[in-house]
C-alpha positions as CSV (number, residue, x, y, z in Angstrom):
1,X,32.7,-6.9,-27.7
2,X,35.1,-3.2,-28.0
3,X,33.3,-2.1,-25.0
4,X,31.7,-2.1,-21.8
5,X,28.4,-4.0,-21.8
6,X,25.5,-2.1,-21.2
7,X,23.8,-4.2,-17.9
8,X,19.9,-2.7,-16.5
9,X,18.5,-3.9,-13.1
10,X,15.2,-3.5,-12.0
11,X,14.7,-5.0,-8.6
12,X,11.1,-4.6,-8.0
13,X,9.0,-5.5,-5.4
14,X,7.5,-8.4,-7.0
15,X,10.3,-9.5,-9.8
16,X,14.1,-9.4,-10.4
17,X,14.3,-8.4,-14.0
18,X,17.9,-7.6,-15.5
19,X,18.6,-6.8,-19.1
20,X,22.0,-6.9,-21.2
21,X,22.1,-4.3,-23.9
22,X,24.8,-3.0,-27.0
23,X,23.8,0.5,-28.2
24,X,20.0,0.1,-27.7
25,X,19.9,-3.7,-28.9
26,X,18.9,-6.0,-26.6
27,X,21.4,-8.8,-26.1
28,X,19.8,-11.1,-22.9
29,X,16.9,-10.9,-20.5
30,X,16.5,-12.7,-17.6
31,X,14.0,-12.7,-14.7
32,X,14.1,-14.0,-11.1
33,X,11.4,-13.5,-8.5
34,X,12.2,-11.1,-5.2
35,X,13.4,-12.6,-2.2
36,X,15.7,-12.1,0.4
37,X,19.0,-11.5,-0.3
38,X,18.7,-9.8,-3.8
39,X,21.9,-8.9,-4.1
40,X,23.0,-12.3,-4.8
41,X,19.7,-13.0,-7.0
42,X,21.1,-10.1,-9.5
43,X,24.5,-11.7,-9.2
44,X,23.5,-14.9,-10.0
45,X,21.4,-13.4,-13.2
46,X,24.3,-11.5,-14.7
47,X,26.1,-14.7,-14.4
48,X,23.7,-16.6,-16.0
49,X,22.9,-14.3,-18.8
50,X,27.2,-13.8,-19.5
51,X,27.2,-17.9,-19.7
52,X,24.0,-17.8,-22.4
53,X,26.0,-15.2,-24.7
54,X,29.4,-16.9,-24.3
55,X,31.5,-13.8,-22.3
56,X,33.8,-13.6,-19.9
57,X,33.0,-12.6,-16.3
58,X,35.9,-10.1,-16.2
59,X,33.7,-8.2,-18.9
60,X,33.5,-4.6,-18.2
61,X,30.2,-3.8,-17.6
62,X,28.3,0.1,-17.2
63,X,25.9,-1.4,-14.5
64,X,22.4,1.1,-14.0
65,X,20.2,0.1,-11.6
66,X,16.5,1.1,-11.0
67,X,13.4,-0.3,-9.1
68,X,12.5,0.0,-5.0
69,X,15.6,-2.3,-4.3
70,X,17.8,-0.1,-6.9
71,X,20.3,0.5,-4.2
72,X,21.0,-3.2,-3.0
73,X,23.1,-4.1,-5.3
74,X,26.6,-2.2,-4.8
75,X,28.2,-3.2,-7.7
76,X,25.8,-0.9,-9.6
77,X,27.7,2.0,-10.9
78,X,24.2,4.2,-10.5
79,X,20.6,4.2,-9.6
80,X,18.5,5.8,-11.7
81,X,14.3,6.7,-10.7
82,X,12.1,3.8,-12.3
83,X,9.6,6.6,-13.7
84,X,12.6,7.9,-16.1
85,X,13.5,4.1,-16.6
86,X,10.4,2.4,-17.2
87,X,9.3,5.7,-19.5
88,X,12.7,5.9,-21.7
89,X,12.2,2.3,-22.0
90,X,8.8,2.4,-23.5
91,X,9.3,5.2,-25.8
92,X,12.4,3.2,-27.2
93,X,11.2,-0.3,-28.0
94,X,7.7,1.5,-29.3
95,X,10.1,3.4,-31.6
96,X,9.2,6.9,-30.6
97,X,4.9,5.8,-30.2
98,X,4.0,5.8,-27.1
99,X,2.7,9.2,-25.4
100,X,0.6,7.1,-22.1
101,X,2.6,4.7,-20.1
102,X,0.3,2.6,-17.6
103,X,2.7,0.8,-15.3
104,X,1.2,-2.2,-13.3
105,X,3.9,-3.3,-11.0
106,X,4.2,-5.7,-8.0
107,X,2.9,-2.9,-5.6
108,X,1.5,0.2,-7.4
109,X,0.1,1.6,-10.1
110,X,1.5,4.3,-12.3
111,X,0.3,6.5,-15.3
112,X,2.9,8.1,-16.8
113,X,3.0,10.9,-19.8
114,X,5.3,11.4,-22.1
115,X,6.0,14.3,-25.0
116,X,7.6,13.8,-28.2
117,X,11.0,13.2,-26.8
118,X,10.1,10.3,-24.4
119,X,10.5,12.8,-21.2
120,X,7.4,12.7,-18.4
121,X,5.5,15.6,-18.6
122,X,3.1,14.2,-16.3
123,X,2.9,11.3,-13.8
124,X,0.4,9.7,-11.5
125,X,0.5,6.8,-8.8
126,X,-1.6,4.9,-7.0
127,X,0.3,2.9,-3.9
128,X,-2.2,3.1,-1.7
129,X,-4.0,-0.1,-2.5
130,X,-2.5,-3.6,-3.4
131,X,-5.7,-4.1,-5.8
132,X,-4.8,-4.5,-9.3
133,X,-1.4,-5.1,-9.1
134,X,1.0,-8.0,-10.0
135,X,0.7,-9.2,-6.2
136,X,-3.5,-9.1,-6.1
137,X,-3.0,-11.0,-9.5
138,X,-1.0,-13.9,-7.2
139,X,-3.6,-13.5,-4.6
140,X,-6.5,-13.9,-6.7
141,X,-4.4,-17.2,-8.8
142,X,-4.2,-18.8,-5.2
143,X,-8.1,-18.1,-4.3
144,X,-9.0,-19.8,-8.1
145,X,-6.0,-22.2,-8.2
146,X,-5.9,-21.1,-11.2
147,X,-2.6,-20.4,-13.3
148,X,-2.2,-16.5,-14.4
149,X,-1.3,-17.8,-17.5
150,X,-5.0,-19.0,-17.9
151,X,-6.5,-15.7,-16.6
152,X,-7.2,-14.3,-20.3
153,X,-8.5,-17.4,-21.8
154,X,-11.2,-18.3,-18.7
155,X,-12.2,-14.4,-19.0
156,X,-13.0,-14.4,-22.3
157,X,-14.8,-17.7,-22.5
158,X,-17.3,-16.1,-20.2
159,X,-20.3,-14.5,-21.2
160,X,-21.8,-13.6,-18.0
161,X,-22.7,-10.1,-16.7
162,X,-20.8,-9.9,-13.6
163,X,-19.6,-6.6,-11.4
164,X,-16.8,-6.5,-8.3
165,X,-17.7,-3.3,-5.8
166,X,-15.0,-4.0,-3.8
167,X,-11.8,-2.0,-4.7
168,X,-9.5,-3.1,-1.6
169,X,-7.5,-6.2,-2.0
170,X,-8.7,-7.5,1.0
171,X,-12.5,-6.8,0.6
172,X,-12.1,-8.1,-2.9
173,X,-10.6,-11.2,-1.6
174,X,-13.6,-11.9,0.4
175,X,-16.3,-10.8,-2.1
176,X,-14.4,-13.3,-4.6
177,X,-14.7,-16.4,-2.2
178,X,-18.3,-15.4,-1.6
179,X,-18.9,-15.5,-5.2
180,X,-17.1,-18.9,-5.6
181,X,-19.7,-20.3,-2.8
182,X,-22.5,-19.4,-4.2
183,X,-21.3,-21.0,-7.8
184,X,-19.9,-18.3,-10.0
185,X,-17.5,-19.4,-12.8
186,X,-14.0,-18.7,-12.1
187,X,-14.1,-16.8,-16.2
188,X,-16.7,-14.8,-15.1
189,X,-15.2,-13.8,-11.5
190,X,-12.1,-13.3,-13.8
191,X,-14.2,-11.4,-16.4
192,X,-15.3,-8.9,-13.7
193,X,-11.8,-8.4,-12.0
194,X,-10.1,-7.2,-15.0
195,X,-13.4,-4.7,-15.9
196,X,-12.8,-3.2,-11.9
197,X,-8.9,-2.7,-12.5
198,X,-9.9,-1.1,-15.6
199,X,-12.1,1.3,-13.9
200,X,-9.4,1.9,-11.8
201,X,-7.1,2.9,-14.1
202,X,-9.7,5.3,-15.4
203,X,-10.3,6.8,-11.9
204,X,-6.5,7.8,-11.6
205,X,-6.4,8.9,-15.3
206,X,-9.6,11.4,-14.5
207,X,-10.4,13.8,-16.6
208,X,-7.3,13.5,-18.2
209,X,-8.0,11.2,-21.1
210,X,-4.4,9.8,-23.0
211,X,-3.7,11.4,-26.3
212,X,-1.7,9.4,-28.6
213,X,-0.1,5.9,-28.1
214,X,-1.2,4.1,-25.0
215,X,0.7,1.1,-24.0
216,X,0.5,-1.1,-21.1
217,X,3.3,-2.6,-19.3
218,X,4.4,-4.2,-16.2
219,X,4.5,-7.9,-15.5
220,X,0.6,-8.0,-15.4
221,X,0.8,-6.4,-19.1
222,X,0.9,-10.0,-20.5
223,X,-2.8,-10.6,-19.2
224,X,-4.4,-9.6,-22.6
225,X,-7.6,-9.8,-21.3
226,X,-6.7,-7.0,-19.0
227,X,-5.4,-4.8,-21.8
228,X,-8.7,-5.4,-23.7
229,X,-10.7,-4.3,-20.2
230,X,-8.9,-1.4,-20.2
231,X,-8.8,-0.8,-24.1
232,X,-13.1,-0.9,-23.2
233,X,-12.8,1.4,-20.5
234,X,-10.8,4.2,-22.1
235,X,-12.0,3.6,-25.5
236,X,-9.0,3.8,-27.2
237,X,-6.4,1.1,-28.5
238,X,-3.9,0.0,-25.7
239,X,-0.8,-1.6,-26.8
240,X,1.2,-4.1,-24.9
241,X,5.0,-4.1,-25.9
242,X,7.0,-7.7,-26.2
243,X,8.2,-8.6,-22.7
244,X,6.7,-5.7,-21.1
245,X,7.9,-6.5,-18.0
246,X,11.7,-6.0,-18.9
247,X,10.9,-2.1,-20.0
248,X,12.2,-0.3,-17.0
249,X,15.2,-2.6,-16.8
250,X,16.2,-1.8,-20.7
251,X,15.7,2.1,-20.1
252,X,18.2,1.5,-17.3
253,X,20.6,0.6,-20.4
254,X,19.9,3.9,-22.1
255,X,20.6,6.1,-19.4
């Protein structure tokens, strides 16, 4: 390698994601959960990710750093906003497609859109309320004891009408175990959730309907029942990119 390696750190609030790139190509990706003491979590994934690809640790490196946490790490040689991250990353690896950017991090929820150039023209958040978000998704996996991998298979094998009013983590939390007691399926329970989060997305969105590409992203992304829910509730085809919670991470590399 002629030059320095291209390195993107997202330290978000629920995942450690950091991404090795040559002129736009993805070289490594690697992914750690937030904990105390991230500093030495990034560390340890650069290290890992230069032993997978056979390089030296004395590689020079253009390190770009994004996320809540973006400053934690020192070594970084700047931090960069995750909105311009996370929407330069989307536009590149859908080659140019994608115009609406729904984020669904750890903590928040974010619309984001984007004109013909990948740039946000427009951008909308929702941090107000944990529900719908990668950490309700743990929440809710604990209440089922169920694995999130399973969440899109259970909701679809259920074919029972089911609604959730509550739209606050913790009131959802309790209508969910009421609903458990009284013998409701966990795929219908499931079913319902994604259909609620849906209608959330709609509610931030307004009256401002996406035109063009939508694509989902954000660790919660890889639910595709919750892509179809909200594909149902916009009425309009939602993509999900490969590994769509690395995005803001590889935009970090572009920058």
């Amino acid at each position: 390698m002629g030059k320095a390696l291209d390195v993107g750190l997202d330290l978000g609030s629920a995942a450690i994601k950091v991404v090795f790139a040559e002129d736009g190509r993805i070289l490594w990706r690697g992914l750690a959960s937030t904990a105390p003491g991230q500093a030495g979590i990034v560390q340890k994934l650069i290290e890992d990710g230069l032993a997978r690809l056979g390089l030296e640790r004395e590689l020079p490196m253009k390190i770009i750093s994004t996320g809540y946490g973006k400053k934690l790490f020192e070594r970084a040689d700047r931090n960069v906003d995750e909105i311009t991250a996370n929407a330069l990353g989307a536009f590149r690896l859908s080659e140019g497609k994608a115009r609406t950017v729904i984020n669904i991090g750890g903590q928040d929820l974010k619309i984001m859109t984007l004109n013909d150039k990948g740039r946000v023209v427009d951008f909308k958040m929702n941090d107000k309320c944990a529900a719908g978000t990668g950490r309700f998704f743990e929440l809710i996996a604990r209440i089922l004891d169920t694995s999130i991998a399973d969440f899109a298979e259970l909701s679809a094998s259920s074919t029972e009408e089911l609604e959730i009013n509550s739209t606050c983590a913790v009131f959802a939390e309790s209508e969910i175990i009421s609903l458990l007691a009284r013998g409701i399926g966990k795929g219908a329970i499931l079913k319902a959730l994604h259909a609620s989060i849906a209608r959330r997305v709609a509610g931030l969105l307004g009256r401002d309907l996406p035109k063009g590409a939508v694509f989902l992203d954000g660790g919660p992304a890889q639910n595709r029942a919750l892509a179809a829910a909200i594909e149902d509730e916009l009425m309009t085809d939602v993509y999900v990119l490969e590994a769509p919670q690395f995005t803001a991470a590889y935009g970090a590399t572009l920058i």
